[in-house]
DOFIPA-267179 format. One record per residue: residue in one letter; x, y, z of N, C-alpha, C, CB in turn. Coordinates in pm, 1 decimal. Glycine has a CB too. Example, Ala and Ser with C-alpha at 12.3 -4.5 7.8 and 13.67 -1.06 7.14 Angstrom:
2
+-------+----------+----------+----------+----------+----------+----------+----------+----------+----------+----------+----------+----------+
: milum :   n_east :  n_north :     n_up :  ca_east : ca_north :    ca_up :   c_east :  c_north :     c_up :  cb_east : cb_north :    cb_up :
+-------+----------+----------+----------+----------+----------+----------+----------+----------+----------+----------+----------+----------+
:     A :   1319.0 :   -569.0 :    780.0 :   1230.0 :   -450.0 :    780.0 :   1320.0 :   -330.0 :    780.0 :   1130.8 :   -447.3 :    904.6 :
:     S :   1285.0 :   -225.0 :    708.0 :   1367.0 :   -106.0 :    714.0 :   1290.0 :      3.0 :    787.0 :   1408.4 :    -59.8 :    572.5 :
+-------+----------+----------+----------+----------+----------+----------+----------+----------+----------+----------+----------+----------+
! end
This chain:
125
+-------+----------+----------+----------+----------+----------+----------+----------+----------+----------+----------+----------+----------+
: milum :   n_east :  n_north :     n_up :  ca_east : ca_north :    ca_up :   c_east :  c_north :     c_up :  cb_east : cb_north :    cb_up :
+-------+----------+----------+----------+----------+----------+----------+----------+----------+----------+----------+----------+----------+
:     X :   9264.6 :  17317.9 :  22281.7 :   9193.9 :  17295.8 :  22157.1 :   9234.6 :  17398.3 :  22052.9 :   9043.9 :  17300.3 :  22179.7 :
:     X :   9231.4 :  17348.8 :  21930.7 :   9261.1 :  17479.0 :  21831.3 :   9128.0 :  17448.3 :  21724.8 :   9448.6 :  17474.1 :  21736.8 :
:     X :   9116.4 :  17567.2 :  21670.5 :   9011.9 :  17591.1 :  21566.1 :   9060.9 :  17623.0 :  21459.0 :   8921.7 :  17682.4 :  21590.9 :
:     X :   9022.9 :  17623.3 :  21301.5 :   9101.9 :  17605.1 :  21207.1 :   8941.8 :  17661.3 :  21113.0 :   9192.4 :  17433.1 :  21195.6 :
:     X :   8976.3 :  17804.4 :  21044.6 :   8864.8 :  17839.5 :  20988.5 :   9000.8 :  17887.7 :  20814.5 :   8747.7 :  17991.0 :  21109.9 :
:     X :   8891.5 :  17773.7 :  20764.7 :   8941.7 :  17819.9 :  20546.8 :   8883.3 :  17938.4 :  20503.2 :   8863.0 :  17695.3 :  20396.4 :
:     X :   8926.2 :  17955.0 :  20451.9 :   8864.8 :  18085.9 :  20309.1 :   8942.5 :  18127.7 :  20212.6 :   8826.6 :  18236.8 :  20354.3 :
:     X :   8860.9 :  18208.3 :  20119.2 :   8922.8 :  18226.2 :  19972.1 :   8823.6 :  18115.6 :  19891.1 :   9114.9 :  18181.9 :  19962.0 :
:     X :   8759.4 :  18004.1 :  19910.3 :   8730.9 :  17894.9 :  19778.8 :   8636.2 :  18003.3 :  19683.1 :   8622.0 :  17717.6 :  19834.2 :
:     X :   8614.8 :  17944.3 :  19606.0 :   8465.4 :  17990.7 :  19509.1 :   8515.6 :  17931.3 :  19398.7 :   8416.9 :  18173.6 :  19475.5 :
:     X :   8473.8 :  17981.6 :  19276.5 :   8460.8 :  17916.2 :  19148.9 :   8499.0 :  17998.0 :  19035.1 :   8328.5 :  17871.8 :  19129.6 :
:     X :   8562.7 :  17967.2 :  18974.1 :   8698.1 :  17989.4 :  18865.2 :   8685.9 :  17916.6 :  18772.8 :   8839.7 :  17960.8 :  18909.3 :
:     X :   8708.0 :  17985.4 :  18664.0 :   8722.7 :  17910.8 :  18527.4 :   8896.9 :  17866.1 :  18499.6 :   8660.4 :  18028.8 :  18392.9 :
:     X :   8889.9 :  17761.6 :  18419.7 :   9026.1 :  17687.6 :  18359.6 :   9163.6 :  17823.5 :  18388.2 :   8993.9 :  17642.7 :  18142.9 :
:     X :   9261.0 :  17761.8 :  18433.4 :   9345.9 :  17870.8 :  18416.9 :   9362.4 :  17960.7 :  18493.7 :   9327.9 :  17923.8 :  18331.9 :
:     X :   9274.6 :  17951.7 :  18606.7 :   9260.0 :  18106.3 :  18686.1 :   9344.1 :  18037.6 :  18861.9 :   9016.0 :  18177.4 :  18706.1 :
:     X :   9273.6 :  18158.1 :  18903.1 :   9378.0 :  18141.8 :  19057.5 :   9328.9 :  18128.1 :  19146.0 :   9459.9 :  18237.9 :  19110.4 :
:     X :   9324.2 :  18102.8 :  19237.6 :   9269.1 :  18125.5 :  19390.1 :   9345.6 :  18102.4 :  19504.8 :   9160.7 :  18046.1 :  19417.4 :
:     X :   9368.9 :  18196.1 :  19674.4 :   9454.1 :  18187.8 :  19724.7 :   9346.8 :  18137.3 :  19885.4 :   9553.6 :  18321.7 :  19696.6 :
:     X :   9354.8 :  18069.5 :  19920.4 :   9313.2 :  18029.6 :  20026.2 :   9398.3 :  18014.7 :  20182.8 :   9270.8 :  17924.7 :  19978.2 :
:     X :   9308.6 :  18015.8 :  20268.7 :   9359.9 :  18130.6 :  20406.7 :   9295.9 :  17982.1 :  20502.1 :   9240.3 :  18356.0 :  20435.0 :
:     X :   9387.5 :  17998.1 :  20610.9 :   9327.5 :  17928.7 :  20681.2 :   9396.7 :  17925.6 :  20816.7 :   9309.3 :  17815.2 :  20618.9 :
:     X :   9304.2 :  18047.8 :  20880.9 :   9352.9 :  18073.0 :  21022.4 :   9290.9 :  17984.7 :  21150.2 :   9322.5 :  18222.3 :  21049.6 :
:     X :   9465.8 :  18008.8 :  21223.4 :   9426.1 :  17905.2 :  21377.9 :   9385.7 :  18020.7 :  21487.2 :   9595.3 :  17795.0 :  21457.7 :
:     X :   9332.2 :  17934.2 :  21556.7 :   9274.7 :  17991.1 :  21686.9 :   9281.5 :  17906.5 :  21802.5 :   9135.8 :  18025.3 :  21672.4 :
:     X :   9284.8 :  17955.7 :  21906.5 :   9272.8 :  17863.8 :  22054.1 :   9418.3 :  17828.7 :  22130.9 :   9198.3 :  17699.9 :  22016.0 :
:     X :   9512.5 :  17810.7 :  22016.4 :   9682.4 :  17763.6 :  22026.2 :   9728.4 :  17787.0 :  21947.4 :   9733.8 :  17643.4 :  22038.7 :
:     X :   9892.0 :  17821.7 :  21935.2 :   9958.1 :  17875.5 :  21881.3 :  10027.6 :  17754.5 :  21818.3 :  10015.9 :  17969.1 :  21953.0 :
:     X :  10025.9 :  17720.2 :  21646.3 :  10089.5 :  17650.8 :  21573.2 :  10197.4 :  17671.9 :  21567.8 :  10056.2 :  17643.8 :  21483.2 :
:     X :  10241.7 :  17726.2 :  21575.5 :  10387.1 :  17784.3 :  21531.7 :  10534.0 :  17661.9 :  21545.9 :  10416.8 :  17933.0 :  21652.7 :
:     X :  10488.1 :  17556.9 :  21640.1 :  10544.4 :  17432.6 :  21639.2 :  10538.8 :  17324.3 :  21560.0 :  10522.7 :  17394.4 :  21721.0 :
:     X :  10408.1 :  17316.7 :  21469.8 :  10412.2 :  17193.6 :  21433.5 :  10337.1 :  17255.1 :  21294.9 :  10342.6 :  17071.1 :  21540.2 :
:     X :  10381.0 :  17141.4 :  21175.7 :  10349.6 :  17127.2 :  21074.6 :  10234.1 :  17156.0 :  21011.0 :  10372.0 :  17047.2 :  21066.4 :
:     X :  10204.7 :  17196.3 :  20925.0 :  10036.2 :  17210.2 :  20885.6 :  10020.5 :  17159.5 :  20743.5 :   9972.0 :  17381.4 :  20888.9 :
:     X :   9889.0 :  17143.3 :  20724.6 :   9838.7 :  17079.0 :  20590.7 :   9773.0 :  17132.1 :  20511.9 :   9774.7 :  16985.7 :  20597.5 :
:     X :   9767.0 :  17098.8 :  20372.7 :   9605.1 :  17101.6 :  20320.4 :   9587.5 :  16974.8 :  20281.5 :   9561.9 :  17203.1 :  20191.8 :
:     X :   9435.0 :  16913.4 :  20238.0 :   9349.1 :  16821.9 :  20182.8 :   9272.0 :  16899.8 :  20094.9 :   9270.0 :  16747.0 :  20279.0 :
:     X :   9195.7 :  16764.5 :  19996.7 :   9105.4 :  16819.9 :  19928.2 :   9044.5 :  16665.8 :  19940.1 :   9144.8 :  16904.2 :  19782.1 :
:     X :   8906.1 :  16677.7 :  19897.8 :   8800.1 :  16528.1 :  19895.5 :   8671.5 :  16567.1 :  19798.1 :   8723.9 :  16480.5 :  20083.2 :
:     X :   8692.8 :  16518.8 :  19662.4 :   8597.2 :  16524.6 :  19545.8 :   8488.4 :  16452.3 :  19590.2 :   8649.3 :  16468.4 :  19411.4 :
:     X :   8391.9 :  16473.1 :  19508.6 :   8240.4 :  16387.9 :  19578.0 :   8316.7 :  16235.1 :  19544.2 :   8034.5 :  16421.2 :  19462.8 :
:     X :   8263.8 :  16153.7 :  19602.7 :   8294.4 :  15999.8 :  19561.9 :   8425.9 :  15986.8 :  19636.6 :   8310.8 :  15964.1 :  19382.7 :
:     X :   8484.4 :  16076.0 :  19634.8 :   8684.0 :  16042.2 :  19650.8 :   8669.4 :  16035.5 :  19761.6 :   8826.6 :  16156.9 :  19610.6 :
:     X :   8783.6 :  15966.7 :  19830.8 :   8898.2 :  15979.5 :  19966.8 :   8962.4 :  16131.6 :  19947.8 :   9050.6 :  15840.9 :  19957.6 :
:     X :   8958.5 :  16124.6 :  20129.4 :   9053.9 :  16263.7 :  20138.8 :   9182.5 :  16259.3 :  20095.3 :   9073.6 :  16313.7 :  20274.3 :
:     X :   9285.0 :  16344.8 :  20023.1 :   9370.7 :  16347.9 :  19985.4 :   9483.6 :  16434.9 :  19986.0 :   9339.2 :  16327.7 :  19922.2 :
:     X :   9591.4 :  16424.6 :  20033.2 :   9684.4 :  16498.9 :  20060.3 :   9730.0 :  16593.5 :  19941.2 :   9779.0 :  16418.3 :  20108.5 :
:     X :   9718.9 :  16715.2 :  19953.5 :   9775.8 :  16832.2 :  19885.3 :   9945.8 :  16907.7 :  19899.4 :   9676.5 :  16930.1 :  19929.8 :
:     X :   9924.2 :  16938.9 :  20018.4 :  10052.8 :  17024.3 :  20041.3 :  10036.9 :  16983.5 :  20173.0 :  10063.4 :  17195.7 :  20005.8 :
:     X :  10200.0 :  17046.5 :  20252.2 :  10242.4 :  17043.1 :  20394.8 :  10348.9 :  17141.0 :  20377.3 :  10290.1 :  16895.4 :  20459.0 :
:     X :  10337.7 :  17170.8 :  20530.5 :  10458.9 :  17303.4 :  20544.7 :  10516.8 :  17283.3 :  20689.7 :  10382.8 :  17487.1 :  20533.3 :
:     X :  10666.0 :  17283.3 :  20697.2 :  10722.1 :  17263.1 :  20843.1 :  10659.4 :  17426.8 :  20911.0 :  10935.0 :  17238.7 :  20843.2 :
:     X :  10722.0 :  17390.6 :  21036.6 :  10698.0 :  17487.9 :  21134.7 :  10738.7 :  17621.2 :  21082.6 :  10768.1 :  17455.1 :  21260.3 :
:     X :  10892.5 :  17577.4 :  21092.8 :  10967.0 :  17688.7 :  21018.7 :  10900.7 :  17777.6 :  20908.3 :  11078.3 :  17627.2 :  20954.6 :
:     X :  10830.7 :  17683.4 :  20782.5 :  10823.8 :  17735.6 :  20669.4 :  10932.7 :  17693.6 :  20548.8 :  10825.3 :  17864.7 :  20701.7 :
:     X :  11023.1 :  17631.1 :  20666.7 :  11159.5 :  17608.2 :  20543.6 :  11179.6 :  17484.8 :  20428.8 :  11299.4 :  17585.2 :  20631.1 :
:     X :  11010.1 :  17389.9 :  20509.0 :  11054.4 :  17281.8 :  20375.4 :  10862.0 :  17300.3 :  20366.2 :  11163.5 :  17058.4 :  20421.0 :
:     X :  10874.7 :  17244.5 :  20222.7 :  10721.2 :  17221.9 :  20173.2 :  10707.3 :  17065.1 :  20112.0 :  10678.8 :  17344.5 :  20039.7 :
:     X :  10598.5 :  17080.3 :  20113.0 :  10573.3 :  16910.1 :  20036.5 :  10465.7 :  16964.1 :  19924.9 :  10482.5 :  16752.7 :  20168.1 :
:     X :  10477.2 :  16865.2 :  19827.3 :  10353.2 :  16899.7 :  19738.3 :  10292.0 :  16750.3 :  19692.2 :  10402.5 :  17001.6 :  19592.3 :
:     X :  10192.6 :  16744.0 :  19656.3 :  10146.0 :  16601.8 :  19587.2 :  10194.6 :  16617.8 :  19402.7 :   9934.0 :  16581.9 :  19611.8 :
:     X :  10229.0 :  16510.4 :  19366.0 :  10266.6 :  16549.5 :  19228.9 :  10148.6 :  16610.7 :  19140.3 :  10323.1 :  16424.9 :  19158.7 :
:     X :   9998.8 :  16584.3 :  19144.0 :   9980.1 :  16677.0 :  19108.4 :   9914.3 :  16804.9 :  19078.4 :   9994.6 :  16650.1 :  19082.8 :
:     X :   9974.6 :  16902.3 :  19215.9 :   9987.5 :  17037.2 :  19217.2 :  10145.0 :  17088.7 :  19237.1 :   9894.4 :  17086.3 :  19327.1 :
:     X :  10211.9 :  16980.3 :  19182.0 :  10342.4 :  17058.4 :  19199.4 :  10363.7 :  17174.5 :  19102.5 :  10460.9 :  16964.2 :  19183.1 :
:     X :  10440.0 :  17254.4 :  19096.0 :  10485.2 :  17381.8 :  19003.4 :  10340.3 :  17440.4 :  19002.1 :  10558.6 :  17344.0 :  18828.5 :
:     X :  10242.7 :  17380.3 :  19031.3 :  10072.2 :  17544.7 :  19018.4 :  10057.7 :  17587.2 :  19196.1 :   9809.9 :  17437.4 :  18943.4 :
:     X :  10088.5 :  17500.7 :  19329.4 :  10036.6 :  17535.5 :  19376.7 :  10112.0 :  17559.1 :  19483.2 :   9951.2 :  17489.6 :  19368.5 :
:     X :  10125.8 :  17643.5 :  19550.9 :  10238.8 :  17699.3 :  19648.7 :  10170.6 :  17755.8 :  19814.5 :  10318.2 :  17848.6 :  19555.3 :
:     X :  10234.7 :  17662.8 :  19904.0 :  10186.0 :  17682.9 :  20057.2 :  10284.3 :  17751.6 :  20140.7 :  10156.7 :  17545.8 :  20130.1 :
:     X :  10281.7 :  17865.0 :  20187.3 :  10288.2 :  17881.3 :  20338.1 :  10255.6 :  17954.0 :  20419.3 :  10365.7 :  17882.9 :  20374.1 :
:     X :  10318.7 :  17987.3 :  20532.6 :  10259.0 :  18044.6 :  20663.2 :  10308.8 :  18142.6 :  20731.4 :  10250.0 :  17962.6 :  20751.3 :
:     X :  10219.9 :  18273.5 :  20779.7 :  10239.7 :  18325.4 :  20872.9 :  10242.1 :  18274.5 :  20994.6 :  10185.2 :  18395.1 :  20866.6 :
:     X :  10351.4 :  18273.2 :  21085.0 :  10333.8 :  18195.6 :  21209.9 :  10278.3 :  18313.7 :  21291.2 :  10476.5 :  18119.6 :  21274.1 :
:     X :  10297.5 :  18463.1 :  21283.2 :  10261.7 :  18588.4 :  21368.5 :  10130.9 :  18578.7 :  21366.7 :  10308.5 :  18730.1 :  21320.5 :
:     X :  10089.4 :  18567.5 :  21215.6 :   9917.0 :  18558.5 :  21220.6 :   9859.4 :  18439.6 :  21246.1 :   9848.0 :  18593.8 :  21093.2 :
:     X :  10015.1 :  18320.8 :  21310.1 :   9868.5 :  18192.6 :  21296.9 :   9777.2 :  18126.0 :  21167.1 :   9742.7 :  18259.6 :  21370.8 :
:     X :   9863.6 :  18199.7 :  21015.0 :   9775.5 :  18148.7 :  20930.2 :   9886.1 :  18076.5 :  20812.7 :   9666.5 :  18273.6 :  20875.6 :
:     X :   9820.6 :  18004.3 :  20727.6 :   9854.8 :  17903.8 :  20649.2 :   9793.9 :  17933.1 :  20564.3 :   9844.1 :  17786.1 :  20680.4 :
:     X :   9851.0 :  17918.9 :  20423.0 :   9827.8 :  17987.6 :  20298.9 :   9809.7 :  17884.7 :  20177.7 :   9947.3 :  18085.6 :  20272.8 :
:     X :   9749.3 :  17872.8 :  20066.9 :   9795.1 :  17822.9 :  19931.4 :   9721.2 :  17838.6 :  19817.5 :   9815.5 :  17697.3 :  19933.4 :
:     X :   9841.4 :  17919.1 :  19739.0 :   9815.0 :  17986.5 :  19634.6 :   9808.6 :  17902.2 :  19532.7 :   9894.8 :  18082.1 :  19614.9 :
:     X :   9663.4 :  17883.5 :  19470.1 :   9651.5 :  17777.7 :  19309.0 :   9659.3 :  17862.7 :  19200.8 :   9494.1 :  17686.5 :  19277.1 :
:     X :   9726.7 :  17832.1 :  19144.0 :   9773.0 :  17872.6 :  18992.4 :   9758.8 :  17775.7 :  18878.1 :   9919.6 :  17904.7 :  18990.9 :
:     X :   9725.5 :  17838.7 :  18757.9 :   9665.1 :  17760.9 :  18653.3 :   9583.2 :  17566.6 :  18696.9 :   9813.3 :  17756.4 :  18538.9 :
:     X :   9411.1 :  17690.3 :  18783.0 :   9367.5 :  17590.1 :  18809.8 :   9303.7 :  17520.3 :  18690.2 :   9296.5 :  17611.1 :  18909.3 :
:     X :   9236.2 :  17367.8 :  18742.3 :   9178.3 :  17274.8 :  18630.9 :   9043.1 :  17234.0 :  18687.3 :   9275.6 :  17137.2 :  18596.8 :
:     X :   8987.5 :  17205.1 :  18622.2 :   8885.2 :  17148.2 :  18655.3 :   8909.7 :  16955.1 :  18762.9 :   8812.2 :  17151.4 :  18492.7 :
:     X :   9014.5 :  16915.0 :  18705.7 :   8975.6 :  16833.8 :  18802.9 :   9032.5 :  16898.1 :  18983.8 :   9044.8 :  16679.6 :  18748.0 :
:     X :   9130.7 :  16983.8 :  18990.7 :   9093.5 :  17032.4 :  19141.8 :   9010.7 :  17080.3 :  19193.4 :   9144.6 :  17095.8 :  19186.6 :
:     X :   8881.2 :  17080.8 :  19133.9 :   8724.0 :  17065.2 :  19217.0 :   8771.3 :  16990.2 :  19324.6 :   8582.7 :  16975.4 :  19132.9 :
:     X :   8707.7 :  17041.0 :  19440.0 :   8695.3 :  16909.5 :  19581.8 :   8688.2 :  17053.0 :  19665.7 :   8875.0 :  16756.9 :  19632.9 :
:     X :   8629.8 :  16978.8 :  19784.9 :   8643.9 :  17064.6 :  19906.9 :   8817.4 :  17118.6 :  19953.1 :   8573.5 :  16964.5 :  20033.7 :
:     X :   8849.8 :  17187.3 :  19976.5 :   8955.7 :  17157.2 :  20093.7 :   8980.6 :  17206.4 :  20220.7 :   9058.2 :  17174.9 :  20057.0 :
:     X :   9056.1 :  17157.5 :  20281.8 :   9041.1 :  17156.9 :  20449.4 :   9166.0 :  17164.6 :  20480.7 :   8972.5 :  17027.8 :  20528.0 :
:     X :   9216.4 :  17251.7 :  20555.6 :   9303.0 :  17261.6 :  20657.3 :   9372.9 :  17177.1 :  20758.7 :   9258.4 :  17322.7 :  20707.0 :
:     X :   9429.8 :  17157.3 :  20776.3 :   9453.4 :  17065.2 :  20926.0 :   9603.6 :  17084.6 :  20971.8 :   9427.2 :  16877.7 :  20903.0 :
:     X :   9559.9 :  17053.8 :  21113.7 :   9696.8 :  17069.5 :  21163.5 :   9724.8 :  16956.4 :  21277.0 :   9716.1 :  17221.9 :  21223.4 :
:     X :   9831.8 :  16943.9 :  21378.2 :   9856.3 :  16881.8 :  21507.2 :   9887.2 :  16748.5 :  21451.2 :   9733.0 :  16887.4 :  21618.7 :
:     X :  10011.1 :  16713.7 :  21349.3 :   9987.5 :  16594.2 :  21322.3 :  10130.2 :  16568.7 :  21403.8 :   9957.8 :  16551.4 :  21160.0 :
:     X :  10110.5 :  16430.8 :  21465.8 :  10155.9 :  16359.9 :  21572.6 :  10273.1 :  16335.4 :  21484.0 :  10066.6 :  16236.5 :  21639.2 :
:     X :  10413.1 :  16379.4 :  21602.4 :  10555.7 :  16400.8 :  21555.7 :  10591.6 :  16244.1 :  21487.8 :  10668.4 :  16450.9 :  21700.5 :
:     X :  10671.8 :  16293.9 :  21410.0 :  10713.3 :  16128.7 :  21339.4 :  10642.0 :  16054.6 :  21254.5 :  10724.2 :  16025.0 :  21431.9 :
:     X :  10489.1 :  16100.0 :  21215.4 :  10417.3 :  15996.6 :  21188.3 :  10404.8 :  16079.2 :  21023.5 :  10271.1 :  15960.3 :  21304.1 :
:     X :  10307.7 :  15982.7 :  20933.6 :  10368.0 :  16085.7 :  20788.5 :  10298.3 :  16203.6 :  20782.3 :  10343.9 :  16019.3 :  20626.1 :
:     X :  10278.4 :  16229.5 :  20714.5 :  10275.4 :  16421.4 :  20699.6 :  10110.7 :  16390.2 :  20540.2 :  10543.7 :  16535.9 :  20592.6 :
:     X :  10120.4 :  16267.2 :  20476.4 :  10060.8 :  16248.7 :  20418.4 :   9931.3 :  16189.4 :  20443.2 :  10119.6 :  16217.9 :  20365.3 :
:     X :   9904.2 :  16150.1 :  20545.0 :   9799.8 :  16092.7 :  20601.1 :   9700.4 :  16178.2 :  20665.8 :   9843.8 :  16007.1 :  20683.2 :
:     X :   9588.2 :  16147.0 :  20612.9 :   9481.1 :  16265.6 :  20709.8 :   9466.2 :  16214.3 :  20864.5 :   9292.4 :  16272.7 :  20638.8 :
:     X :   9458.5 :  16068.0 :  20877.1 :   9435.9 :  16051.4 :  21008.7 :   9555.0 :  16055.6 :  21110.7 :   9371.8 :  15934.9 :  21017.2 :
:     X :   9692.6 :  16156.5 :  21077.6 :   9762.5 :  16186.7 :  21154.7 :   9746.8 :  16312.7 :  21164.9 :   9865.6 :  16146.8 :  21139.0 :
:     X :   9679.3 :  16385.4 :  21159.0 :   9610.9 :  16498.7 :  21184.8 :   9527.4 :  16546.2 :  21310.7 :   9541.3 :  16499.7 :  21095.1 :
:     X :   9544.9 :  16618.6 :  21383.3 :   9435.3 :  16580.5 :  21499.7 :   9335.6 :  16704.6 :  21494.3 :   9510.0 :  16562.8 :  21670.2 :
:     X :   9391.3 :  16822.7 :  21441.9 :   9269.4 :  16984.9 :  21381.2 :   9197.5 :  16906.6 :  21284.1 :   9358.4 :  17162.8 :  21275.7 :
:     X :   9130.5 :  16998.5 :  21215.7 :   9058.3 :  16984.9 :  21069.2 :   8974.2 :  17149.7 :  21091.5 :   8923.7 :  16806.8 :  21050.0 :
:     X :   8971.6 :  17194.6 :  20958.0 :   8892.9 :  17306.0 :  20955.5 :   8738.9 :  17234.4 :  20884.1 :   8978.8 :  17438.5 :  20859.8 :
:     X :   8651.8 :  17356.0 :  20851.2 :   8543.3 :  17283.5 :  20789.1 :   8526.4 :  17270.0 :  20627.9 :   8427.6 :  17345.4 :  20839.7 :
:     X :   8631.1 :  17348.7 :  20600.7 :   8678.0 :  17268.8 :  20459.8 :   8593.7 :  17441.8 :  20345.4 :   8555.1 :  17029.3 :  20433.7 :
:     X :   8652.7 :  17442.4 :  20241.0 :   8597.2 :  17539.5 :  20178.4 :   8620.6 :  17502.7 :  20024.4 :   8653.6 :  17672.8 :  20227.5 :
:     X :   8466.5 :  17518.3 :  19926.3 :   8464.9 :  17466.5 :  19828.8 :   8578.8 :  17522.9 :  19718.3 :   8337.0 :  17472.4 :  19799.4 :
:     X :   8645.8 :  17491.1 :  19600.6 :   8675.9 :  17530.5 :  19529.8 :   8611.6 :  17460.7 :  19381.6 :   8790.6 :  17538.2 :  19567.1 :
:     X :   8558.7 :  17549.1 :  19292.7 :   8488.1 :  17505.0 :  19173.4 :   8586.5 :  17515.7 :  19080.2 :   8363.4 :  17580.9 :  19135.2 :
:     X :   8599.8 :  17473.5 :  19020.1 :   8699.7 :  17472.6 :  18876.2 :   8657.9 :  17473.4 :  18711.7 :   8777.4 :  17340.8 :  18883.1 :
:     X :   8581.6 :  17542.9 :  18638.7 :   8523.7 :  17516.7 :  18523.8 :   8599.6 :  17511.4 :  18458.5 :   8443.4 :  17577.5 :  18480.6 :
:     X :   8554.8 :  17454.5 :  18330.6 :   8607.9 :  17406.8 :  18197.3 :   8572.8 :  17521.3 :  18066.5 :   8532.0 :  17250.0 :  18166.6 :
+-------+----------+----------+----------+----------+----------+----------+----------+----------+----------+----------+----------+----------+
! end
């Protein structure tokens, strides 16, 4: 089993930053891919970023491309992503996840088999 604990969220005005943490426990990731999500009240969960094992390729959703930047310590087991010139609409929870089943997309939450418990980020205007 692995455990998957977020941190860093809170609440920021237009423009500002926040770097969010999200360490594993129980098993060692260091093999397989990891994620973030985010899920606004009303919304579907939604794919943010992904990071290979390595670290050597990233994914981004178009749009947090060029503000928001992911990756990982594999020594510490942790997974990173730094928001830059946030907005108000990236309000939403986000959540962590990892163990997504080889081959399958990288964009999908339900190829995911972790999930952390997700940590708010506020965004004012």
């Amino acid at each position: 089993q692995v455990q998957l604990v977020e941190s860093g969220g809170g609440l920021v005005q237009a423009g500002g930053s926040l770097r969010l943490s999200c360490a594993a426990s129980g098993r060692s990731l260091s093999s397989g891919d990891m994620g973030w999500f985010r899920q606004a009240p009303g919304k579907e969960r939604g794919f943010v970023a992904a990071i290979s094992w390595s670290g050597g390729s990233t994914y981004y959703a178009d749009s947090v491309k060029g503000r928001f930047t992911i990756s990982r310590d594999n020594a510490k087991d942790t997974v990173y992503l730094q928001m830059n010139n946030l907005k108000p609409e990236d309000t939403a929870v986000y959540y962590c996840a990892a163990g997504r089943t080889y081959g399958r997309s990288r964009y999908t939450p339900t190829e995911y088999a972790y999930w952390g418990q997700g940590t708010q980020v506020t965004v004012s205007s």
